[in-house]
HTML snippet that shows the backbone in 3Dmol.js (N, CA, C, O; Angstrom):
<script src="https://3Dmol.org/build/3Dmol-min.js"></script>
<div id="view" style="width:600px;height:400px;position:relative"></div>
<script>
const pdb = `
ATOM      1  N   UNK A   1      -1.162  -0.940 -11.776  1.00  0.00           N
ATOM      2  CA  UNK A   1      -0.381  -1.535 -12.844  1.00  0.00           C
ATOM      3  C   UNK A   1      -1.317  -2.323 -13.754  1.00  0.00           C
ATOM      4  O   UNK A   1      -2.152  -3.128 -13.343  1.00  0.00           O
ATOM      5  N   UNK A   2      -1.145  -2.082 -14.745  1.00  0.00           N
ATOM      6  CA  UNK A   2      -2.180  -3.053 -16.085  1.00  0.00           C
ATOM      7  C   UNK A   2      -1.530  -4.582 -15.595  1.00  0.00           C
ATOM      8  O   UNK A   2      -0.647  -4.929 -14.811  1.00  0.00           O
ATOM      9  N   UNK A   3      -2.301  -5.147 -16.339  1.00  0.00           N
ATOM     10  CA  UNK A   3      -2.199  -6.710 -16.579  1.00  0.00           C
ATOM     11  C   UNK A   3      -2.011  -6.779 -18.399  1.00  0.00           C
ATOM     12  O   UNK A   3      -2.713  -6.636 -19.400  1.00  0.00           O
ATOM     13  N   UNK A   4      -0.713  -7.066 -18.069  1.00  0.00           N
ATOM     14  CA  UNK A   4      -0.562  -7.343 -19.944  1.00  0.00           C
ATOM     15  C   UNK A   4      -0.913  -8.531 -20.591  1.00  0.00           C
ATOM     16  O   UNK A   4      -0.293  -9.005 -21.543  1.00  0.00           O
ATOM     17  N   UNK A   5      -2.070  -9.086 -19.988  1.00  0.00           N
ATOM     18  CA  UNK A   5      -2.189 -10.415 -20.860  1.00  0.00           C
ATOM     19  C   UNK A   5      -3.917  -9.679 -21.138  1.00  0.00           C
ATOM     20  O   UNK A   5      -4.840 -10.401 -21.515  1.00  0.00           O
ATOM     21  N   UNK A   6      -4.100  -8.188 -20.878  1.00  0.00           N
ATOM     22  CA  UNK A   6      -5.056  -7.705 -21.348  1.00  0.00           C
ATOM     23  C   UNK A   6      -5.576  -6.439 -22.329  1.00  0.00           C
ATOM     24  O   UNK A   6      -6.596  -5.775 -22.512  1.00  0.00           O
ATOM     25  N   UNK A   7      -3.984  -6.563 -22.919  1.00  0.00           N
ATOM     26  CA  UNK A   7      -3.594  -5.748 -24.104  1.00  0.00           C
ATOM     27  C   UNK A   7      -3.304  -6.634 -25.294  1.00  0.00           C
ATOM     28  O   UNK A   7      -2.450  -7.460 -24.971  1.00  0.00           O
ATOM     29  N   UNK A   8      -3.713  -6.781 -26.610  1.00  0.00           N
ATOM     30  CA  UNK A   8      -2.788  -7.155 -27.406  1.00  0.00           C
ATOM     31  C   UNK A   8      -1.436  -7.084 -28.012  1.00  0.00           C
ATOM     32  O   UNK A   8      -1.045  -5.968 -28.352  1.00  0.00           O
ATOM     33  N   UNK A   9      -0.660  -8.118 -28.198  1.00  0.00           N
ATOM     34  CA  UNK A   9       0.838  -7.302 -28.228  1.00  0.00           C
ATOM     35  C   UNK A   9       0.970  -6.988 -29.397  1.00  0.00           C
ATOM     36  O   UNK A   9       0.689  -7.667 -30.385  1.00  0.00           O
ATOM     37  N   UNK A  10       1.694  -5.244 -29.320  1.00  0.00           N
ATOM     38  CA  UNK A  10       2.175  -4.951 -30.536  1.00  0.00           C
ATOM     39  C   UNK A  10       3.148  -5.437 -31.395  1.00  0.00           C
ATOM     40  O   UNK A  10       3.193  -6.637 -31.665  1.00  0.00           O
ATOM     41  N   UNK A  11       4.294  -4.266 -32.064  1.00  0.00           N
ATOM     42  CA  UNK A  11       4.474  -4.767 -32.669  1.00  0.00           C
ATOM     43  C   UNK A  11       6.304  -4.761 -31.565  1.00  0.00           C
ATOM     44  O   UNK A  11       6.537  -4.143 -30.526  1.00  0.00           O
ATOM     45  N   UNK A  12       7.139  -5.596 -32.281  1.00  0.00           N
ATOM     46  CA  UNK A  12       8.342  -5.046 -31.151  1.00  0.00           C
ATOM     47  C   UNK A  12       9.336  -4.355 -32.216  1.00  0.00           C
ATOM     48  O   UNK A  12       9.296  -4.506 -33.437  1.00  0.00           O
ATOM     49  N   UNK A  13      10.411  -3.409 -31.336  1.00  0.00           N
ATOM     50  CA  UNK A  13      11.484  -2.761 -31.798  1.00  0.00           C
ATOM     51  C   UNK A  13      11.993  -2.424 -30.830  1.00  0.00           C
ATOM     52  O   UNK A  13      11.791  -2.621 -29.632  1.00  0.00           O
ATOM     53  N   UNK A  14      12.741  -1.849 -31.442  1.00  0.00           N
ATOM     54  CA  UNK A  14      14.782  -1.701 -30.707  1.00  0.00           C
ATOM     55  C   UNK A  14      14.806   0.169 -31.004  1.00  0.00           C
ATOM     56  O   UNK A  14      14.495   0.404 -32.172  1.00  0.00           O
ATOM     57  N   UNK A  15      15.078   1.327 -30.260  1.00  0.00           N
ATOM     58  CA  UNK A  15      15.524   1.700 -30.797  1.00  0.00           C
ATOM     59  C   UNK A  15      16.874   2.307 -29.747  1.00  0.00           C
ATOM     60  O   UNK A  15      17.401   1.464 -29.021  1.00  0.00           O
ATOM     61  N   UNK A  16      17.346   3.605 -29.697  1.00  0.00           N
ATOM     62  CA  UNK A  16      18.344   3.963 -29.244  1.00  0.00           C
ATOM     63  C   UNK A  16      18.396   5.417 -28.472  1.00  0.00           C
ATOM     64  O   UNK A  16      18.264   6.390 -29.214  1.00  0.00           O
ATOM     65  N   UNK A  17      18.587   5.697 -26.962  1.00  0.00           N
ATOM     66  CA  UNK A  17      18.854   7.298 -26.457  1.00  0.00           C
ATOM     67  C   UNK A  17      20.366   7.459 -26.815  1.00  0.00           C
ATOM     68  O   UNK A  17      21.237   6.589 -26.802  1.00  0.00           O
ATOM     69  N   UNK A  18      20.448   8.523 -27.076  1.00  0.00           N
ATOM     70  CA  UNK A  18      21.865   8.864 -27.313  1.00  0.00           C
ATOM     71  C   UNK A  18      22.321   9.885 -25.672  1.00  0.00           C
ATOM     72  O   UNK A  18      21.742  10.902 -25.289  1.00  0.00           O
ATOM     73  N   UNK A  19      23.459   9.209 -25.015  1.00  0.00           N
ATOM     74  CA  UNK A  19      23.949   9.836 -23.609  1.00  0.00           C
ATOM     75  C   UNK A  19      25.354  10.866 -24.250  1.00  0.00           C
ATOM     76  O   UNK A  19      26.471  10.353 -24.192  1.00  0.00           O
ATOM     77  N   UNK A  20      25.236  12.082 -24.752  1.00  0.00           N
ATOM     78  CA  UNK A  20      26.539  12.574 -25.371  1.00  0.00           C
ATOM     79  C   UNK A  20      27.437  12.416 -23.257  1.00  0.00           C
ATOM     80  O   UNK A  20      28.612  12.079 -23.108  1.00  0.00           O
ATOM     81  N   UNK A  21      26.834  12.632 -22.480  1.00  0.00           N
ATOM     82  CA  UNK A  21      27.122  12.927 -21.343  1.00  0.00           C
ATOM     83  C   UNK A  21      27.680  12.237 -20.316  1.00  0.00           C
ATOM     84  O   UNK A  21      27.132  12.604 -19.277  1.00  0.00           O
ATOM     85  N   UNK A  22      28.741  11.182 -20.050  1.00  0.00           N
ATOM     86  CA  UNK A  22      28.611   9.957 -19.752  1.00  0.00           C
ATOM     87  C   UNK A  22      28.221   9.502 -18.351  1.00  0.00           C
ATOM     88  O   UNK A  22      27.680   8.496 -17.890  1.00  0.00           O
ATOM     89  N   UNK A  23      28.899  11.083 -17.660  1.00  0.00           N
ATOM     90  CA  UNK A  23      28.647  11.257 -16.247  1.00  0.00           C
ATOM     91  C   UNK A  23      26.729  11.367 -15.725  1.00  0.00           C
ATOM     92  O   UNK A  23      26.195  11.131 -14.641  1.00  0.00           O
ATOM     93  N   UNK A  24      26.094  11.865 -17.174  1.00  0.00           N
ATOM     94  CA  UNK A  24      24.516  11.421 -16.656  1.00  0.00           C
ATOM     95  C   UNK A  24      23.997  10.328 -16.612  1.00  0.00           C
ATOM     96  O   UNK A  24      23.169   9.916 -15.799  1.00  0.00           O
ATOM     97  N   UNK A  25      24.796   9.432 -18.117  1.00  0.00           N
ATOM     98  CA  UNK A  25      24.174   7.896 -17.955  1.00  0.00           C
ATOM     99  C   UNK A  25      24.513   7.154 -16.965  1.00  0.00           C
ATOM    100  O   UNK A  25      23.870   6.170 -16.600  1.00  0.00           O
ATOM    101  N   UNK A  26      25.870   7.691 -16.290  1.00  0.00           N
ATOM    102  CA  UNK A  26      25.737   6.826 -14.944  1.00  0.00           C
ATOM    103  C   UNK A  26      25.275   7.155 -14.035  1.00  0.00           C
ATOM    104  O   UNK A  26      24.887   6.361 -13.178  1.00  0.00           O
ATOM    105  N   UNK A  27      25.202   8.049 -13.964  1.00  0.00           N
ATOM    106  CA  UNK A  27      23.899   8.824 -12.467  1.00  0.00           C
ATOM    107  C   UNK A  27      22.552   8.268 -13.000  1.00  0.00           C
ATOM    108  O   UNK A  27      21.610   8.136 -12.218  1.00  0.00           O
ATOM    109  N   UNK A  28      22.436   7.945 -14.286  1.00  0.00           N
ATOM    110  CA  UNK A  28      20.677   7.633 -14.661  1.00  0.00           C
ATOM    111  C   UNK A  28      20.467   6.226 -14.104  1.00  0.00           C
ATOM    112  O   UNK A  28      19.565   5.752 -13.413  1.00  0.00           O
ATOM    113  N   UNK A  29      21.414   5.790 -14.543  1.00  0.00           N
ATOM    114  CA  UNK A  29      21.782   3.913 -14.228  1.00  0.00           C
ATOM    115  C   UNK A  29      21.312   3.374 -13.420  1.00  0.00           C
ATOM    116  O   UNK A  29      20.303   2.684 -13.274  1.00  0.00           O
ATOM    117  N   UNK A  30      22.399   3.838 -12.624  1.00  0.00           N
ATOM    118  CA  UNK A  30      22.217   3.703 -10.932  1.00  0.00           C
ATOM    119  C   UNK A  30      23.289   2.622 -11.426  1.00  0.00           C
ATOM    120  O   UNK A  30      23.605   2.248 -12.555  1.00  0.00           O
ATOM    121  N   UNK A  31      23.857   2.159  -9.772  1.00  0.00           N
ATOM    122  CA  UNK A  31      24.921   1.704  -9.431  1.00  0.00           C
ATOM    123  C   UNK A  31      24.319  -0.055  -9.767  1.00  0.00           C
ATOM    124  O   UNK A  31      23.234  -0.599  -9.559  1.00  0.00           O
ATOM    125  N   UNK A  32      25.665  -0.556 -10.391  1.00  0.00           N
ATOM    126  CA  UNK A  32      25.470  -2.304 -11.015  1.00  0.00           C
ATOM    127  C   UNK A  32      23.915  -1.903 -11.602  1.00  0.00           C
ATOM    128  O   UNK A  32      22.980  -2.652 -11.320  1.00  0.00           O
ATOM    129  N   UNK A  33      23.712  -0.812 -12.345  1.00  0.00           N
ATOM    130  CA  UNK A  33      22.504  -0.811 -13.693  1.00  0.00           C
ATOM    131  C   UNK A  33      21.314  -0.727 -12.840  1.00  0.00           C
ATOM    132  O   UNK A  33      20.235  -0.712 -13.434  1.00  0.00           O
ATOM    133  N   UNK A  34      21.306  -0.666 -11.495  1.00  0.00           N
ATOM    134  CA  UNK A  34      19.664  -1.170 -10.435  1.00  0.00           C
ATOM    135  C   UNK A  34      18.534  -0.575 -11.305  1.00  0.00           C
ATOM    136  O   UNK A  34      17.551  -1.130 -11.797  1.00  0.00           O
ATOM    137  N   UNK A  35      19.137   1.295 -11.377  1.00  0.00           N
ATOM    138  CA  UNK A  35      17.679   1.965 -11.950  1.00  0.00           C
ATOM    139  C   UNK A  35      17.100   0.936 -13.512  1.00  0.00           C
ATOM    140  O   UNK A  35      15.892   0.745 -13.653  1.00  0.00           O
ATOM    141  N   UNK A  36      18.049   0.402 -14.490  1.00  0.00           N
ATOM    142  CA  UNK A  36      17.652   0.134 -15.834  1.00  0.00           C
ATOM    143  C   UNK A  36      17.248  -1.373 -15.109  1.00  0.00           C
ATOM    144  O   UNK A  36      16.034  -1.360 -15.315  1.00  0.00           O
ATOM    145  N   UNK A  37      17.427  -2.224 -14.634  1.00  0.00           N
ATOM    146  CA  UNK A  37      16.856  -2.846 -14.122  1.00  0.00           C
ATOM    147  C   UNK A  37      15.136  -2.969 -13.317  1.00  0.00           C
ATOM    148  O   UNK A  37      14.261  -3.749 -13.693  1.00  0.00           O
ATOM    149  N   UNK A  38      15.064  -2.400 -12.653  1.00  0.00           N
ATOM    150  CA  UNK A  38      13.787  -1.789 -12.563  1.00  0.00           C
ATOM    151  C   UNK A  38      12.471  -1.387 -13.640  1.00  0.00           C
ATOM    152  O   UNK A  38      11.285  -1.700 -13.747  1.00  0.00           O
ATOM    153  N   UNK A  39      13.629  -0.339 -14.485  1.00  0.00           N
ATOM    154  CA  UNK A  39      12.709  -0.170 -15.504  1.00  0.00           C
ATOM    155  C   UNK A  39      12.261  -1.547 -16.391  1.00  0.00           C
ATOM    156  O   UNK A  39      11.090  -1.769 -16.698  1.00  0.00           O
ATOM    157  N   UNK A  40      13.106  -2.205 -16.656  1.00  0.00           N
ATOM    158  CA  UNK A  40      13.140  -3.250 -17.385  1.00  0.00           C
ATOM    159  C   UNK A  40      11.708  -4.568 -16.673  1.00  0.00           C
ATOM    160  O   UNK A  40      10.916  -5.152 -17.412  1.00  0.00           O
ATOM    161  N   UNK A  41      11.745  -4.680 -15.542  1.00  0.00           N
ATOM    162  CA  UNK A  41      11.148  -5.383 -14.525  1.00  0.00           C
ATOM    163  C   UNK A  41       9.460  -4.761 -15.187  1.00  0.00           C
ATOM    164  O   UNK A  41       8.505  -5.313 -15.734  1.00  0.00           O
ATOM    165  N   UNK A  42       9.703  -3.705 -14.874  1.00  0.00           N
ATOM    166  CA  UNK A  42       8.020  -2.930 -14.766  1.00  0.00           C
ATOM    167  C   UNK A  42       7.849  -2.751 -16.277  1.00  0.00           C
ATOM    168  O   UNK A  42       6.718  -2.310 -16.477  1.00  0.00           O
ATOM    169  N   UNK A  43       8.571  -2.931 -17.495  1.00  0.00           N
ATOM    170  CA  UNK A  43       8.110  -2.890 -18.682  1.00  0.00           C
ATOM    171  C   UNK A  43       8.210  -3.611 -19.763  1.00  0.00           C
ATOM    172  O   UNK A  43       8.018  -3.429 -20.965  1.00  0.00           O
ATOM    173  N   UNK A  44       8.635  -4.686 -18.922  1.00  0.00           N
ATOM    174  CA  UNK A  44       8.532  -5.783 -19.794  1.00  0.00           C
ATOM    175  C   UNK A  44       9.681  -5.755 -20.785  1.00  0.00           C
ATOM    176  O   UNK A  44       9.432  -6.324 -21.848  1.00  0.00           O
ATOM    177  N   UNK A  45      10.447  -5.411 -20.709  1.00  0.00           N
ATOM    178  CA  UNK A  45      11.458  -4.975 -22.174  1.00  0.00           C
ATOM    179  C   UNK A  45      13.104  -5.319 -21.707  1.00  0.00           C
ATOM    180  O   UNK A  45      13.384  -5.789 -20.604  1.00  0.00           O
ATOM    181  N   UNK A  46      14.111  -4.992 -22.759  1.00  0.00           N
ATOM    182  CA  UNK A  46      15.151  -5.296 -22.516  1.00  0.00           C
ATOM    183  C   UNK A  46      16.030  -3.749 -22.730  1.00  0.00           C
ATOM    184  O   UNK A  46      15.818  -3.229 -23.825  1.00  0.00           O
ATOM    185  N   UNK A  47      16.816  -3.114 -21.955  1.00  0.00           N
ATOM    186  CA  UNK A  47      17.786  -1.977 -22.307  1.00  0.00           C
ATOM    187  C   UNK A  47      19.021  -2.383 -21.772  1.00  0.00           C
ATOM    188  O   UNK A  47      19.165  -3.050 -20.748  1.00  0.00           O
ATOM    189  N   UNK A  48      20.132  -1.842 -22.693  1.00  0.00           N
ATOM    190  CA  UNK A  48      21.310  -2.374 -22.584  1.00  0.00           C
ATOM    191  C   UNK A  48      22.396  -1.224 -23.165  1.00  0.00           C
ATOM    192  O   UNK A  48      21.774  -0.387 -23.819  1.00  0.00           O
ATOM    193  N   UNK A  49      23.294  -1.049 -23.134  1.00  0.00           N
ATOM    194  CA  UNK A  49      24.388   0.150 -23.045  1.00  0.00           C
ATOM    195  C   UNK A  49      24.972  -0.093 -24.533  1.00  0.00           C
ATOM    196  O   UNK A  49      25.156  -1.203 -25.032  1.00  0.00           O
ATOM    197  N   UNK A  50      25.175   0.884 -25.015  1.00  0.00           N
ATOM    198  CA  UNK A  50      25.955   1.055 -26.733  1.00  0.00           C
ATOM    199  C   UNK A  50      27.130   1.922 -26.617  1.00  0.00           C
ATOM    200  O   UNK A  50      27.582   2.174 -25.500  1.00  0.00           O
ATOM    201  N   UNK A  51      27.468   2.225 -27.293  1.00  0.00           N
ATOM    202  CA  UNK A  51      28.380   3.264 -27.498  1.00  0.00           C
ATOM    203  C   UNK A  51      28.026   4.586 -27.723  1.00  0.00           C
ATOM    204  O   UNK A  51      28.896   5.453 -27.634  1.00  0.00           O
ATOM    205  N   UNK A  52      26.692   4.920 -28.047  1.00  0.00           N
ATOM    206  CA  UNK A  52      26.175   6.445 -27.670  1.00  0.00           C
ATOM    207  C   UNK A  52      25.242   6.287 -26.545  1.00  0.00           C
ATOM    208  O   UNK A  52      24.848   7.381 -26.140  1.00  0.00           O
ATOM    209  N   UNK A  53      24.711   5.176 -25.844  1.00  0.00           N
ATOM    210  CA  UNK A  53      24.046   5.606 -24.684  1.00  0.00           C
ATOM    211  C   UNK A  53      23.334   4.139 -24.419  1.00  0.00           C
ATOM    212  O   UNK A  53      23.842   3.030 -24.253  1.00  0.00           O
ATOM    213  N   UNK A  54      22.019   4.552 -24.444  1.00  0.00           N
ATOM    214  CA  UNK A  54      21.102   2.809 -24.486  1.00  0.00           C
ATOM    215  C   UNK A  54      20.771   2.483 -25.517  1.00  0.00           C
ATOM    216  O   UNK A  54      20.778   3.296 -26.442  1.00  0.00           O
ATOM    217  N   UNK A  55      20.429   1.372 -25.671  1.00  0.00           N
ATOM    218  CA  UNK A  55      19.577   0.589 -26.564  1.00  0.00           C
ATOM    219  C   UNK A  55      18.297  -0.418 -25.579  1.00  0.00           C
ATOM    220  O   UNK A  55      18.375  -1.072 -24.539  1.00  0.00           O
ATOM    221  N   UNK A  56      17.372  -0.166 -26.378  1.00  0.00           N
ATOM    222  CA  UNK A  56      15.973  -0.117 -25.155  1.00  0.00           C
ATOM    223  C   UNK A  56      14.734  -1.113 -26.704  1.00  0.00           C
ATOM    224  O   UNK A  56      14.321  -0.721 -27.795  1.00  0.00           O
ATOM    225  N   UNK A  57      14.581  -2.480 -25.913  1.00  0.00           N
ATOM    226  CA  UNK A  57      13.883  -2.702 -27.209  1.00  0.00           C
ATOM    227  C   UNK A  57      13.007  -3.826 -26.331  1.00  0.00           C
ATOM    228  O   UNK A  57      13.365  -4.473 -25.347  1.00  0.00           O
ATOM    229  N   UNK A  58      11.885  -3.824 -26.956  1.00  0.00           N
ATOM    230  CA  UNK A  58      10.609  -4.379 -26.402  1.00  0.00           C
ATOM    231  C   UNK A  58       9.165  -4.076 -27.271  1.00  0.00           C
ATOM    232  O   UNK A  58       9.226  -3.535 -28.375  1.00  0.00           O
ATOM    233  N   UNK A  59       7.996  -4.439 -26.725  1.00  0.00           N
ATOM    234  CA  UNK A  59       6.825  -4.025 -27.654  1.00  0.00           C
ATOM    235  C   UNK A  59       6.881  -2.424 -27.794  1.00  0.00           C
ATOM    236  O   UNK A  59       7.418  -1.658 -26.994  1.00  0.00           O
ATOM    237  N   UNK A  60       6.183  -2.067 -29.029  1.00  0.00           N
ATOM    238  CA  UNK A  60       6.400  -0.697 -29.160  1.00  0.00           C
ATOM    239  C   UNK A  60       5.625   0.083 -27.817  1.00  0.00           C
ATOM    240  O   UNK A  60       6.222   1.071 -27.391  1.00  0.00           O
ATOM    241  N   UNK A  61       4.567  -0.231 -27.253  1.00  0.00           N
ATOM    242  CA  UNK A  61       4.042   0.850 -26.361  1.00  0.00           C
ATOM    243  C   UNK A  61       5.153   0.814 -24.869  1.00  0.00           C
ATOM    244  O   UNK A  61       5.473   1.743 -24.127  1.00  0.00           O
ATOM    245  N   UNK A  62       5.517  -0.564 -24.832  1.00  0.00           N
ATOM    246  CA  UNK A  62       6.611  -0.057 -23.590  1.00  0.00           C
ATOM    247  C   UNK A  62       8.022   0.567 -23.924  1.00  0.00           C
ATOM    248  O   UNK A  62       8.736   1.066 -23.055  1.00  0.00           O
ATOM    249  N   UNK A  63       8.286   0.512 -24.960  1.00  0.00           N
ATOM    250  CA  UNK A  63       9.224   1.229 -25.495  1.00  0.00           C
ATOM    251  C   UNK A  63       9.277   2.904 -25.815  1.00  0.00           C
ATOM    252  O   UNK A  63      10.006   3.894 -25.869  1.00  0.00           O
ATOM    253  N   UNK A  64       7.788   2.346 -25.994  1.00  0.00           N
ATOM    254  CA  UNK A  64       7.688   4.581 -26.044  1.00  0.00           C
ATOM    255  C   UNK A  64       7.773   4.864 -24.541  1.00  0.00           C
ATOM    256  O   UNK A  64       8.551   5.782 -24.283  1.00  0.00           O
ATOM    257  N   UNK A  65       7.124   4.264 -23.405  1.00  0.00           N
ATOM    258  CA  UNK A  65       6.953   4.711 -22.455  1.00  0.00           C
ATOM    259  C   UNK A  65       8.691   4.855 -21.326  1.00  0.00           C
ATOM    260  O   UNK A  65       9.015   5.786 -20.589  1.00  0.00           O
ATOM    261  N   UNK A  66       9.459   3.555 -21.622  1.00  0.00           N
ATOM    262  CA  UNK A  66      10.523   3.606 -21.175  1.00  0.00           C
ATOM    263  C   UNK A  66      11.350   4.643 -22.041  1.00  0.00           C
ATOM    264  O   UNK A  66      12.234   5.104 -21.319  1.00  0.00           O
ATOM    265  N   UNK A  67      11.399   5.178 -23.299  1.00  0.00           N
ATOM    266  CA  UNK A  67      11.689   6.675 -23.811  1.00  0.00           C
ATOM    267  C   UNK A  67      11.515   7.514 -23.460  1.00  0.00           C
ATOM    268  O   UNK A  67      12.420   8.322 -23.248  1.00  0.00           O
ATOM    269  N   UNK A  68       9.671   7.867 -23.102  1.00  0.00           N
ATOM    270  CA  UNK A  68       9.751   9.063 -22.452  1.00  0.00           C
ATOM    271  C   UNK A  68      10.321   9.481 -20.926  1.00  0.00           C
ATOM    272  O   UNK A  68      10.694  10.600 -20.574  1.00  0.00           O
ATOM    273  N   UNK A  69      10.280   8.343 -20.187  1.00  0.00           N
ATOM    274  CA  UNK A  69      11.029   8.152 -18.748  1.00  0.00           C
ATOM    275  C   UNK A  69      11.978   8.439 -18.588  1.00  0.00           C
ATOM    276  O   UNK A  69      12.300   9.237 -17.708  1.00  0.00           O
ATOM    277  N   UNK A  70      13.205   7.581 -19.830  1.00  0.00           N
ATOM    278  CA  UNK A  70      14.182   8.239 -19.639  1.00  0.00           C
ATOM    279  C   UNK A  70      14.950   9.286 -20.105  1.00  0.00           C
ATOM    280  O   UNK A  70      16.116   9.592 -19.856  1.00  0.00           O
ATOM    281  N   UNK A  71      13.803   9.980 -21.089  1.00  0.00           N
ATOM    282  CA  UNK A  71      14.175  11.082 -21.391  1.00  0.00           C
ATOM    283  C   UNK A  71      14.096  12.461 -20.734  1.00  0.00           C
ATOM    284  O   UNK A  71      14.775  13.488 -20.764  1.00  0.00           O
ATOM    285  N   UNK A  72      12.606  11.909 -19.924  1.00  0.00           N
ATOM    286  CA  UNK A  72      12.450  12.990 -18.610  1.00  0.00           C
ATOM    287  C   UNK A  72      13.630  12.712 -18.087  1.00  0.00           C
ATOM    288  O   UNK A  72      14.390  13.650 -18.325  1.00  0.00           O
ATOM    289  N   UNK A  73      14.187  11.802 -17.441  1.00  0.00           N
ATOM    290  CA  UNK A  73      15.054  11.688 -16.434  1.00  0.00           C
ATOM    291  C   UNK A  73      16.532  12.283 -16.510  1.00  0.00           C
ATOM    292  O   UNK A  73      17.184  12.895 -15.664  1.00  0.00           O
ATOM    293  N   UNK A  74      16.854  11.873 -17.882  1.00  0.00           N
ATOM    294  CA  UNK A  74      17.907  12.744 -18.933  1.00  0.00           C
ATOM    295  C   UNK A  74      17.598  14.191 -18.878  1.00  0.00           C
ATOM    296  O   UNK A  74      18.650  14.829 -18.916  1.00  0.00           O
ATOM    297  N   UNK A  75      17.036  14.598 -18.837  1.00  0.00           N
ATOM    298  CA  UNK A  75      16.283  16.052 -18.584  1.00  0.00           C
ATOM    299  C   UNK A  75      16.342  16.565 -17.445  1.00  0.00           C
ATOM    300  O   UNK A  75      16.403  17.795 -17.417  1.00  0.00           O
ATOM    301  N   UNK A  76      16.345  15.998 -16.454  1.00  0.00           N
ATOM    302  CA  UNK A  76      16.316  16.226 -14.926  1.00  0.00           C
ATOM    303  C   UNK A  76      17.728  16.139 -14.716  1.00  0.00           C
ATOM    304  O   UNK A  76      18.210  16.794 -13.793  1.00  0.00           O
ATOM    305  N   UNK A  77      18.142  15.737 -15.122  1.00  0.00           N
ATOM    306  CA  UNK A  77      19.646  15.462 -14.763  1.00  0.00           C
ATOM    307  C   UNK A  77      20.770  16.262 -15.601  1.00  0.00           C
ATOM    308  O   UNK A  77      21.952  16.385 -15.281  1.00  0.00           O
ATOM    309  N   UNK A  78      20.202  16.723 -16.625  1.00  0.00           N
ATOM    310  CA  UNK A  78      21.532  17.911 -17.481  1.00  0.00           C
ATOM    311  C   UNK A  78      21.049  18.960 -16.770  1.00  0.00           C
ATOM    312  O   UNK A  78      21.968  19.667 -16.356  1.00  0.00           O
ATOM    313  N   UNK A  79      19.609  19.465 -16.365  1.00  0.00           N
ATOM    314  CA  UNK A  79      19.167  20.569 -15.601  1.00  0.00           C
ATOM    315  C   UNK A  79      20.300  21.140 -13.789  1.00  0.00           C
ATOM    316  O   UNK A  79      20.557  22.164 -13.155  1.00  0.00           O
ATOM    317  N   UNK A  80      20.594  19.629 -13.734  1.00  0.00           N
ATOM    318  CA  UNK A  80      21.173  19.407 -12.135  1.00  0.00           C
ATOM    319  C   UNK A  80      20.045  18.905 -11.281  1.00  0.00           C
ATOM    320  O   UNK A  80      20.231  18.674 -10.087  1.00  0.00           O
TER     321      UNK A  80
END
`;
const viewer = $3Dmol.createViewer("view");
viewer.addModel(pdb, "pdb");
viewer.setStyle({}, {cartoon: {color: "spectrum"}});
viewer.zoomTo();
viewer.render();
</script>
């Protein structure tokens, strides 16, 4: 695991996954949010539920990285 007091911080933003699926965002979740919790823990950032899916906002590099995660994971999961 890096040490983030050995990166400079970027810049921050907010942006948004869209869940058309609702039955995946809660299988992605996990039960009382544990999985987005976790993620949140290990990336420093904040994600939180909208009306099309998450909203995921933090410095931009953990934000790309919690995107691509849960987009793999979104991926893994419409697959079955």
């Amino acid at each position: 695991m890096r040490n983030r007091n050995s990166y400079p911080k970027g810049e921050k933003r907010k942006t948004e996954i869209a869940f058309p699926d609702s039955s995946i965002l809660q299988t992605l979740v996990g039960e009382t949010d544990a999985n987005l919790k976790t993620i949140e823990e290990q990336l420093d950032l904040s994600i939180g539920r909208s009306s099309e899916g998450l909203v995921i906002e933090g410095q931009d590099s953990d934000v790309d990285l919690a995107c691509d995660l849960l987009g793999q994971l979104k991926g893994l999961l419409e697959k079955g």
